[in-house]
py3Dmol code that shows the C-alpha trace and the ligand (Angstrom):
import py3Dmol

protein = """\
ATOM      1  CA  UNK A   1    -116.725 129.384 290.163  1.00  0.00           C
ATOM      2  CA  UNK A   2    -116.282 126.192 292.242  1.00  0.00           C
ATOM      3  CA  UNK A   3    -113.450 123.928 292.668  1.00  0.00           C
ATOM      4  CA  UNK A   4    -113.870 119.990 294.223  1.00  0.00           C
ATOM      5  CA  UNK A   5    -111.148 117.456 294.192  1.00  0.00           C
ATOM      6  CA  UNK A   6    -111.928 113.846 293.192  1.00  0.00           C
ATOM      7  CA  UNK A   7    -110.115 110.750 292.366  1.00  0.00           C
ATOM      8  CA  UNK A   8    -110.682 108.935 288.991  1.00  0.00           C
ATOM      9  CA  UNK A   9    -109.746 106.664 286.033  1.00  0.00           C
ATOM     10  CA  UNK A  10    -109.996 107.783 282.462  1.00  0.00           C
ATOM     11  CA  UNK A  11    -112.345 105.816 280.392  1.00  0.00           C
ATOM     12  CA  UNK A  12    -112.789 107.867 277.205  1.00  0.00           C
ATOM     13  CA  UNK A  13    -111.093 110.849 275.601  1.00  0.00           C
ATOM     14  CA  UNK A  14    -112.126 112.559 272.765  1.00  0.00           C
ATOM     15  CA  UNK A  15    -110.132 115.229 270.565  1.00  0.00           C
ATOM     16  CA  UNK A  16    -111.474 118.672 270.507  1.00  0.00           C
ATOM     17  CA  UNK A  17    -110.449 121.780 267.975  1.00  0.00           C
ATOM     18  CA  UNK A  18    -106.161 121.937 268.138  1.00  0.00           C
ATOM     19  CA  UNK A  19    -104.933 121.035 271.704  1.00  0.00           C
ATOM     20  CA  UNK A  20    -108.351 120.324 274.260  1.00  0.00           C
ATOM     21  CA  UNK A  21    -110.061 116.916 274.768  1.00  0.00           C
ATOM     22  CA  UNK A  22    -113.183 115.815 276.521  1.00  0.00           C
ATOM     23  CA  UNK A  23    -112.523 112.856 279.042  1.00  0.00           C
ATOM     24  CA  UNK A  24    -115.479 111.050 280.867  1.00  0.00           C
ATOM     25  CA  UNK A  25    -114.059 109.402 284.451  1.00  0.00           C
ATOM     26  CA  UNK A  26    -115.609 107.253 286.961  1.00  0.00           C
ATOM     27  CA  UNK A  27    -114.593 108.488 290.745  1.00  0.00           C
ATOM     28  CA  UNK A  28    -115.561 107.342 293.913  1.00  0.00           C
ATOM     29  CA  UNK A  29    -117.092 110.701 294.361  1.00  0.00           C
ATOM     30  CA  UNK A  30    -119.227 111.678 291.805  1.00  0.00           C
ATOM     31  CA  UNK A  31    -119.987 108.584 289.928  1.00  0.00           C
ATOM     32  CA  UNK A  32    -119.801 108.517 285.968  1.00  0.00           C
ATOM     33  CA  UNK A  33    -118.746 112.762 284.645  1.00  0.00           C
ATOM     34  CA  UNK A  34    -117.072 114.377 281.362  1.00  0.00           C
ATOM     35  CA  UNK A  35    -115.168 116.664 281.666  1.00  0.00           C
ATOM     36  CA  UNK A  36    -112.998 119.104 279.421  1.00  0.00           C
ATOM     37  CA  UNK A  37    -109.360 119.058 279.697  1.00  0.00           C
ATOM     38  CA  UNK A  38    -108.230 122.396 278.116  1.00  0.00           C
ATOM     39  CA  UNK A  39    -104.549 121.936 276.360  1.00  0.00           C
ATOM     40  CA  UNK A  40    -104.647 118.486 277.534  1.00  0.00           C
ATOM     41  CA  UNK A  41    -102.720 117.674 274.054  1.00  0.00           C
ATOM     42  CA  UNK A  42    -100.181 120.037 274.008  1.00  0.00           C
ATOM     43  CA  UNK A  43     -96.898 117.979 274.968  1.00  0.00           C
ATOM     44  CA  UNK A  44     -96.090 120.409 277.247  1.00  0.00           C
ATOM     45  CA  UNK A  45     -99.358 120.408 279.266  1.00  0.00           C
ATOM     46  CA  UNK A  46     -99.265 120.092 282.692  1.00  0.00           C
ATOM     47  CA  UNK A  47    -101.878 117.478 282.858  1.00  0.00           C
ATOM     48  CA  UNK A  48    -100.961 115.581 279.689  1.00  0.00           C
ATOM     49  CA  UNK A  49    -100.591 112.013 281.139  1.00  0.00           C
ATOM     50  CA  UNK A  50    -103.650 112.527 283.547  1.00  0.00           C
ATOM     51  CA  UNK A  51    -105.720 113.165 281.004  1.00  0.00           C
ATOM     52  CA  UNK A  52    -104.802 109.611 278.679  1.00  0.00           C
ATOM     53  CA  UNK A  53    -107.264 106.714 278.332  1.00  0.00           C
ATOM     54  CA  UNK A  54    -106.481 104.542 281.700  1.00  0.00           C
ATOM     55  CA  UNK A  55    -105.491 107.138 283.168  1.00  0.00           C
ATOM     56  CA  UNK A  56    -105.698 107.115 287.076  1.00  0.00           C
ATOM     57  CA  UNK A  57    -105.412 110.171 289.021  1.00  0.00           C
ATOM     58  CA  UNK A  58    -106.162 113.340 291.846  1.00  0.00           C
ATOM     59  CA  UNK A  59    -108.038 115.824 289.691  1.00  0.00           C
ATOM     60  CA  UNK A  60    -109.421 119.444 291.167  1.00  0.00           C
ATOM     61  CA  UNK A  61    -112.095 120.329 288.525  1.00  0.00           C
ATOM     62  CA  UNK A  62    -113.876 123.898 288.271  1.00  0.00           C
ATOM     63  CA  UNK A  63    -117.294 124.303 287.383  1.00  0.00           C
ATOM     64  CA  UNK A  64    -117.672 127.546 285.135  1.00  0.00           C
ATOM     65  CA  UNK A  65    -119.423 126.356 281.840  1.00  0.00           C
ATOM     66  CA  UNK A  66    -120.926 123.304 280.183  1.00  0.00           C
ATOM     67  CA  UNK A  67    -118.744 120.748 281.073  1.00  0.00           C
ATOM     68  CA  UNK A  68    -116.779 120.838 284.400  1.00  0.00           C
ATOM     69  CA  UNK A  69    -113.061 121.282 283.761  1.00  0.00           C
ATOM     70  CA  UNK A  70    -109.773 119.821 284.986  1.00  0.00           C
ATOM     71  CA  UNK A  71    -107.894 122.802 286.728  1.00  0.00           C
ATOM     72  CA  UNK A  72    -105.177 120.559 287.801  1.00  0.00           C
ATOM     73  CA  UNK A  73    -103.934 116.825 288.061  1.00  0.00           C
ATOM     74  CA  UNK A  74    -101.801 114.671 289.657  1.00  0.00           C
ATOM     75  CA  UNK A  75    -101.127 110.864 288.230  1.00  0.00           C
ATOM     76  CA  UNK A  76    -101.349 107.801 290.034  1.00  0.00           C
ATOM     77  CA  UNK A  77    -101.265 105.204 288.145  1.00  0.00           C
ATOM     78  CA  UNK A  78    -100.715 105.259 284.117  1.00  0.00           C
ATOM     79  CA  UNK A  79    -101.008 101.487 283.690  1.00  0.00           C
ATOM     80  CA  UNK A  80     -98.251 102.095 281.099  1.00  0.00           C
ATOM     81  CA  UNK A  81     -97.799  97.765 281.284  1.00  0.00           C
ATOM     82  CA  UNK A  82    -101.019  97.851 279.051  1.00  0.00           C
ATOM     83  CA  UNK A  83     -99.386  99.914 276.378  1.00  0.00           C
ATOM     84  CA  UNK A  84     -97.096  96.790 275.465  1.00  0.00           C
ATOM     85  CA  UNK A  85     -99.682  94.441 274.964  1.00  0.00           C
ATOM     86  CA  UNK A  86    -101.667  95.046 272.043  1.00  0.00           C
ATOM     87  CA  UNK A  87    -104.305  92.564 273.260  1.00  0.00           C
ATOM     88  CA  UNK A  88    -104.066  93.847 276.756  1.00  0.00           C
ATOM     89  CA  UNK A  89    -104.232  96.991 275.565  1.00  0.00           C
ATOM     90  CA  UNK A  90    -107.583  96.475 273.753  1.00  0.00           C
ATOM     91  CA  UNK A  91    -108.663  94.488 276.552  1.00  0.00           C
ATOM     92  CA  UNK A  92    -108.837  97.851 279.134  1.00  0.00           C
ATOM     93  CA  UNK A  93    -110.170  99.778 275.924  1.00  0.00           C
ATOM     94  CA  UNK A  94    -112.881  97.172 275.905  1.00  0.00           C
ATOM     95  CA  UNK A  95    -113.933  97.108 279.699  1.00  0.00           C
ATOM     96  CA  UNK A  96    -113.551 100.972 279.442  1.00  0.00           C
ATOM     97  CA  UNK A  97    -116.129 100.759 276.675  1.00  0.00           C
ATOM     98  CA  UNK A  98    -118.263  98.626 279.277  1.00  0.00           C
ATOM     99  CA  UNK A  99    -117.972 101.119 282.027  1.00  0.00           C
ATOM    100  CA  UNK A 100    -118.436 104.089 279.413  1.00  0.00           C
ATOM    101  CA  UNK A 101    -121.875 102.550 277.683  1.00  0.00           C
ATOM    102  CA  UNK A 102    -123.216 101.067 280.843  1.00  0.00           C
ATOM    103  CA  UNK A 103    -122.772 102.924 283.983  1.00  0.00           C
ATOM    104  CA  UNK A 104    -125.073 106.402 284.059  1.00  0.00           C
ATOM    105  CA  UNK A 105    -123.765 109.624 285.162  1.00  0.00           C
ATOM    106  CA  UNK A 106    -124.868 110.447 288.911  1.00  0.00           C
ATOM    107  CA  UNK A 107    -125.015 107.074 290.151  1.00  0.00           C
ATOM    108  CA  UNK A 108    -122.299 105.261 292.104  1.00  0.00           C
ATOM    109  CA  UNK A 109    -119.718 103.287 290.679  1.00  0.00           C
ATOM    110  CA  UNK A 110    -117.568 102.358 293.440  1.00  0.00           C
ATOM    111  CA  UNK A 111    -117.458  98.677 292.686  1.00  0.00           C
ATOM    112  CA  UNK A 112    -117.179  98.936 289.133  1.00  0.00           C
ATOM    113  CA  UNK A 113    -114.498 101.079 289.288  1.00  0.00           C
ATOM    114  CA  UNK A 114    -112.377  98.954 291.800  1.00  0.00           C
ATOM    115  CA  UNK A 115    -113.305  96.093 289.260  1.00  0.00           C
ATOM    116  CA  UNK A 116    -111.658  98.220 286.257  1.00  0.00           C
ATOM    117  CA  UNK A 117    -108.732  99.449 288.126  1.00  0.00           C
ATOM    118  CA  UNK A 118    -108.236  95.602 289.507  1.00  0.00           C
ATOM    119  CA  UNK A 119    -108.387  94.659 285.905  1.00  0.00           C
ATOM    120  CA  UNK A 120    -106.205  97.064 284.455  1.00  0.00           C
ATOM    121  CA  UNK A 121    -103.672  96.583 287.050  1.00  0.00           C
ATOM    122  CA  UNK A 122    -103.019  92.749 286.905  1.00  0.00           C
ATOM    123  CA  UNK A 123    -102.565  92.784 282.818  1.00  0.00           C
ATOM    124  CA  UNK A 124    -100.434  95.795 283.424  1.00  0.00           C
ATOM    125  CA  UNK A 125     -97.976  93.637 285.726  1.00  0.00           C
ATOM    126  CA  UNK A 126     -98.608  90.336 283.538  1.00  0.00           C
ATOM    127  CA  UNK A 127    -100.555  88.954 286.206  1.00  0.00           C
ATOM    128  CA  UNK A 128    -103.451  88.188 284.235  1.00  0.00           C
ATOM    129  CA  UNK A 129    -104.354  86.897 280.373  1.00  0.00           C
ATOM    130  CA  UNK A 130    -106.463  89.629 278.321  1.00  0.00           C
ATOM    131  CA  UNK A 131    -108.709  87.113 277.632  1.00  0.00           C
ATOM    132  CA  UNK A 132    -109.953  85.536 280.691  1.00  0.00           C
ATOM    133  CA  UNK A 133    -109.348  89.153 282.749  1.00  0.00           C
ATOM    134  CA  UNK A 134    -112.240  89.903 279.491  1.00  0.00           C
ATOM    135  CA  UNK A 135    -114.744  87.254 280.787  1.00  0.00           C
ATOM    136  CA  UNK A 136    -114.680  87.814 284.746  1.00  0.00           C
ATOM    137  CA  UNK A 137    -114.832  91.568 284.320  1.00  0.00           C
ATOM    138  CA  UNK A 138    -117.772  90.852 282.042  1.00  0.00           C
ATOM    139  CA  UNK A 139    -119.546  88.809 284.552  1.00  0.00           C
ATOM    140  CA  UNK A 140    -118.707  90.350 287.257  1.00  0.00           C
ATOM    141  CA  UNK A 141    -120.103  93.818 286.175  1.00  0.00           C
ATOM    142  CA  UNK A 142    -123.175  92.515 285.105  1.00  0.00           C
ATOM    143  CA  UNK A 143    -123.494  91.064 288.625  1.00  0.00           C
ATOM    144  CA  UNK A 144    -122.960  94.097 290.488  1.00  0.00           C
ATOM    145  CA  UNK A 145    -125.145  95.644 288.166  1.00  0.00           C
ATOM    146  CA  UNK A 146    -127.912  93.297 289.192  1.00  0.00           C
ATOM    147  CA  UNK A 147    -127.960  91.854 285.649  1.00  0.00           C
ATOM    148  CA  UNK A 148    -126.711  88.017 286.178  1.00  0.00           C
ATOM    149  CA  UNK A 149    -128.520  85.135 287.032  1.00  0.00           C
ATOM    150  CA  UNK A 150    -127.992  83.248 289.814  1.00  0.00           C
ATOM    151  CA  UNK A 151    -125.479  80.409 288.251  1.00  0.00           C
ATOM    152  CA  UNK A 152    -125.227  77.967 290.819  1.00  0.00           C
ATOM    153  CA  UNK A 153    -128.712  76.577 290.709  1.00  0.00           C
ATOM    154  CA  UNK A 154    -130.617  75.505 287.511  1.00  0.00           C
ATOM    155  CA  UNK A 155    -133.460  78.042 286.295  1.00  0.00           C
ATOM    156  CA  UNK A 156    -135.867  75.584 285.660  1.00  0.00           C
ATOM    157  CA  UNK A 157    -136.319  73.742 289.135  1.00  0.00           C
ATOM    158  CA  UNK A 158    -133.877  75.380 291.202  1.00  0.00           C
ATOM    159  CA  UNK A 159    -131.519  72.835 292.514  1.00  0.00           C
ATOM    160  CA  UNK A 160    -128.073  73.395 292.777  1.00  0.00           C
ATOM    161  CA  UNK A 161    -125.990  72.706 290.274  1.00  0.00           C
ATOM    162  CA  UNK A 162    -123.322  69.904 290.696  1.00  0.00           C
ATOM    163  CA  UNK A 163    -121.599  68.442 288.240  1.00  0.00           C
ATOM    164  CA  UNK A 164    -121.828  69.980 284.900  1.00  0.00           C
ATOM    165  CA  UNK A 165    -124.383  71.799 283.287  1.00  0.00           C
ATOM    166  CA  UNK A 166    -126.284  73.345 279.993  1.00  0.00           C
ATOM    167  CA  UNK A 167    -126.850  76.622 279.112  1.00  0.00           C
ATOM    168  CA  UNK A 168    -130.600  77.779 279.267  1.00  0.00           C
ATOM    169  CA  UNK A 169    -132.333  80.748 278.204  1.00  0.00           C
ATOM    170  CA  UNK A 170    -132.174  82.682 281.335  1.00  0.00           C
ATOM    171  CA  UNK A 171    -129.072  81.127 283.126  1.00  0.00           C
ATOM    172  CA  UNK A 172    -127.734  77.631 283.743  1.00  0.00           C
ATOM    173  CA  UNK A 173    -130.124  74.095 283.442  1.00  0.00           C
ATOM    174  CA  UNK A 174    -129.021  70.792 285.333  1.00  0.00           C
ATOM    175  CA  UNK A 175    -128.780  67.689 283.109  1.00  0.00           C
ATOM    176  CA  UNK A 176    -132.537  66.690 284.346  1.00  0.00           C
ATOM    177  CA  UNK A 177    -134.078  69.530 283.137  1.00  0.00           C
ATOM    178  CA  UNK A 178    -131.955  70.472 279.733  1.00  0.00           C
ATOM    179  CA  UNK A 179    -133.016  69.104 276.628  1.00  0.00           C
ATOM    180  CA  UNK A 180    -130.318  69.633 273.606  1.00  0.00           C
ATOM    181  CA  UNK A 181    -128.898  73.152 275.046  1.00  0.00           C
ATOM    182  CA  UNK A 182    -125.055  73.026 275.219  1.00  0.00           C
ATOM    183  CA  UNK A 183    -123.500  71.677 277.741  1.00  0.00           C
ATOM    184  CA  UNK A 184    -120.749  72.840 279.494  1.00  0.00           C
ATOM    185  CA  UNK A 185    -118.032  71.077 281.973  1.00  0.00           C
ATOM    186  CA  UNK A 186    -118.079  70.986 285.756  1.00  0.00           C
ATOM    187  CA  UNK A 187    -115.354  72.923 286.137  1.00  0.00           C
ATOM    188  CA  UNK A 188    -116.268  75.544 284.147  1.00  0.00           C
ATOM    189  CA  UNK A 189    -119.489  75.077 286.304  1.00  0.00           C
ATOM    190  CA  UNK A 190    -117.088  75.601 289.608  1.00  0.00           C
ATOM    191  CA  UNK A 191    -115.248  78.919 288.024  1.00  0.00           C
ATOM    192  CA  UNK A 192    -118.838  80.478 287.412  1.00  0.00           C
ATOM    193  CA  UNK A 193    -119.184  79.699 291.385  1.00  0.00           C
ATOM    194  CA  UNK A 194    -115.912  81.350 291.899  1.00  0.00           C
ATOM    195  CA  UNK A 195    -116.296  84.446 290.166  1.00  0.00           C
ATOM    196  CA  UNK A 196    -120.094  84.737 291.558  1.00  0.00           C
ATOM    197  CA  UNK A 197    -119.191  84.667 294.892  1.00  0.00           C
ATOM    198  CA  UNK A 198    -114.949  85.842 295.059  1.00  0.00           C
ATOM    199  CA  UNK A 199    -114.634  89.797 296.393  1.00  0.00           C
ATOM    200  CA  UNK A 200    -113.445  91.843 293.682  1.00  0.00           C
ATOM    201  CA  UNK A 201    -109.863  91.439 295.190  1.00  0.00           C
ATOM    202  CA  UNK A 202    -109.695  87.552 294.265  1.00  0.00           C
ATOM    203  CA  UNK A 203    -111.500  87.347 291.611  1.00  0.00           C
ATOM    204  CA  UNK A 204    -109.024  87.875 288.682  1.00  0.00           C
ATOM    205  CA  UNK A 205    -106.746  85.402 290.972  1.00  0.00           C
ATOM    206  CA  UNK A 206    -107.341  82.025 288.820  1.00  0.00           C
ATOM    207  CA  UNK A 207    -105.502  79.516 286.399  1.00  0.00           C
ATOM    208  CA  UNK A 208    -108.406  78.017 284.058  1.00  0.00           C
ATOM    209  CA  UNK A 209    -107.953  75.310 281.280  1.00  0.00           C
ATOM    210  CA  UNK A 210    -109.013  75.357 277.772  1.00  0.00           C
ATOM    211  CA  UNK A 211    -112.344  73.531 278.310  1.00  0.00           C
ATOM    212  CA  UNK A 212    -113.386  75.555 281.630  1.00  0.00           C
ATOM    213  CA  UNK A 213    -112.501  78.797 279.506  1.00  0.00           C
ATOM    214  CA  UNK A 214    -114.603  77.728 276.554  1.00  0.00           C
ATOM    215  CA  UNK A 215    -117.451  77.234 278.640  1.00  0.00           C
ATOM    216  CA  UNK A 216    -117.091  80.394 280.927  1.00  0.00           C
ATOM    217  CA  UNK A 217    -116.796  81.902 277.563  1.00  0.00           C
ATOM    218  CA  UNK A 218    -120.361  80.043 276.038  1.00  0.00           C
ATOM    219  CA  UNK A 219    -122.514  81.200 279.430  1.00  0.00           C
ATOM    220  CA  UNK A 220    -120.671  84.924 278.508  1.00  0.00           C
ATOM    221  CA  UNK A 221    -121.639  85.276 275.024  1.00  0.00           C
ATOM    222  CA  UNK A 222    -125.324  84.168 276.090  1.00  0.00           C
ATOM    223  CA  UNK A 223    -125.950  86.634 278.783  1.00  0.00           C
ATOM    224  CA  UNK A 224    -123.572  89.574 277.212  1.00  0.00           C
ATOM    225  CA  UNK A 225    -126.377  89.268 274.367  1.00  0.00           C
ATOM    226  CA  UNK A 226    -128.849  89.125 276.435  1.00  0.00           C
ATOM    227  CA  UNK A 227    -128.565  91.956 278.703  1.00  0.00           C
ATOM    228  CA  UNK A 228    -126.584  93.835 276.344  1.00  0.00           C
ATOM    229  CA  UNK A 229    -128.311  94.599 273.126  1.00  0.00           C
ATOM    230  CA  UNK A 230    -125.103  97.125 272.014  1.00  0.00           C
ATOM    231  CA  UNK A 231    -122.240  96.357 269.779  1.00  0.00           C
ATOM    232  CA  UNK A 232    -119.396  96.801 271.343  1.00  0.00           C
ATOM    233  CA  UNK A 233    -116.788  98.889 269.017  1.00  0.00           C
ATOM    234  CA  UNK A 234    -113.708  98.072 270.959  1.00  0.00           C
ATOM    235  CA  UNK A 235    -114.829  94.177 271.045  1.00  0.00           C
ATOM    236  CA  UNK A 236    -114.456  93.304 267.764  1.00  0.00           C
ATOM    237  CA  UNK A 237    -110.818  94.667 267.360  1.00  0.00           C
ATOM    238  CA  UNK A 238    -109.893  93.034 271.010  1.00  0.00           C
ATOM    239  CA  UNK A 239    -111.304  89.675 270.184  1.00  0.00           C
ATOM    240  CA  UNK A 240    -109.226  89.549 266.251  1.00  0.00           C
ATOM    241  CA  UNK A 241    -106.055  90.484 268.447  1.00  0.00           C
ATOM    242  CA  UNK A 242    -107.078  87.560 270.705  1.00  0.00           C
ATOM    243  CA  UNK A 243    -107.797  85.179 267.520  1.00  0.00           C
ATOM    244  CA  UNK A 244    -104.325  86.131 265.948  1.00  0.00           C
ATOM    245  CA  UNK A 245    -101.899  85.275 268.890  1.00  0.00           C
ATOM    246  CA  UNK A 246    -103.794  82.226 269.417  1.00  0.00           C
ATOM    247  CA  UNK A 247    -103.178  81.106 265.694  1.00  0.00           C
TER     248      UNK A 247
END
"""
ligand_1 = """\
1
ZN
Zn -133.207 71.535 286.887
"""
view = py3Dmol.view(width=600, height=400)
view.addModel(protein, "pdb")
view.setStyle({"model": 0}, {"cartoon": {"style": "trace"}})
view.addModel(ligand_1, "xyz")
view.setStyle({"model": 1}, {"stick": {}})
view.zoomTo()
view.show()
């Protein structure tokens, strides 16, 4: 039997039988793993909170049968702000869903992880709206995942975009080149710049109107589609949470 240390954020638990759960984590260390946390439900387990969805902690795991187990764990960070949002709180179930259904296990995470825990951590303080926190962490994953278009120059012949723009099939048109795709403003144009090229850091760090954040939102929903061809479980209840507090 072997015992290694790493540090990690819970992004899914699942019940098992009376009292054990299965949790998958992404650490710096080992990338995406599952592991089983034995008694992990019990209320008098001593590795109850460490074990929740959001979770952020120092586990040593032991290696004995299918699954690698937690042997013991100490919190770091419990985002417990989260838990009084409803709409925040869907939010991190959401990009945990992202992080769960996209990354694979053995390959390195690093950067989406400091994305998530970034994330998590400004709607936990109230430094950040669910909503928009929703769309950079979108975009920004699919960039370090090598999935997003370059969106400061048009698709079609390359220049760079100034101004506003349309949205094209494979990324963003100028007004020369776009026939009757939508168009979107410049300054949504400029906050597509800003997340494309902030560190991970600074990226959440940004006040946005209605019209920039209907347009981030358009180029979203057209490459989410596109490079995503899942359904999302968690995004459907996160985005009627999001509809009702804006009514
Ligand atoms: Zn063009």
């Amino acid at each position: 039997m072997s015992t290694e240390k790493v540090r990690g954020i819970v992004i899914r638990e699942i019940p098992v039988g009376e009292s054990d759960k299965i949790i998958t984590l992404l650490t710096k260390e080992k990338g995406k793993i599952t592991l089983s946390a034995r008694g992990a439900r019990k209320p008098k387990s001593k590795y109850l909170a460490s074990c929740e969805l959001f979770a952020y902690s120092d586990f040593v795991i032991y290696t004995a049968r299918k699954y690698p187990s937690v042997s013991s764990a100490v919190l770091i960070n419990s985002f417990y702000g989260l838990r009084k949002r409803l709409d925040c709180f869907y939010c991190g179930a959401y990009l945990s869903e992202i992080c769960n259904r996209l990354i694979f296990e053995g390959t390195d995470c690093s950067e989406c992880m400091l994305l998530l825990l970034t994330a998590l951590n400004r709607m936990s303080k109230g430094l950040s709206e669910s909503f928009i926190t929703s769309l950079v962490f979108e975009l920004k994953f699919l960039l370090i995942n090598g999935m997003l278009p370059d969106l400061g120059v048009c698709e079609s012949c390359g220049k760079s975009l100034e101004g506003s723009a349309h949205i094209g099939s494979d990324g963003l048109l100028c007004s020369d080149c776009a026939k009757d795709e939508k168009e979107i403003s410049s300054g949504a144009v400029k906050a597509l710049r800003y997340i494309y090229n902030s560190d991970i850091a600074s990226v959440f760090s940004f006040k946005a109107d209605k019209k920039v954040v209907e347009g981030i939102s358009a180029v979203r929903d057209s490459v989410m589609q596109r490079q995503t061809d899942r359904e999302f479980k968690t995004y459907s209840m996160f985005k009627d949470i999001c509809l009702e507090k804006n009514e």
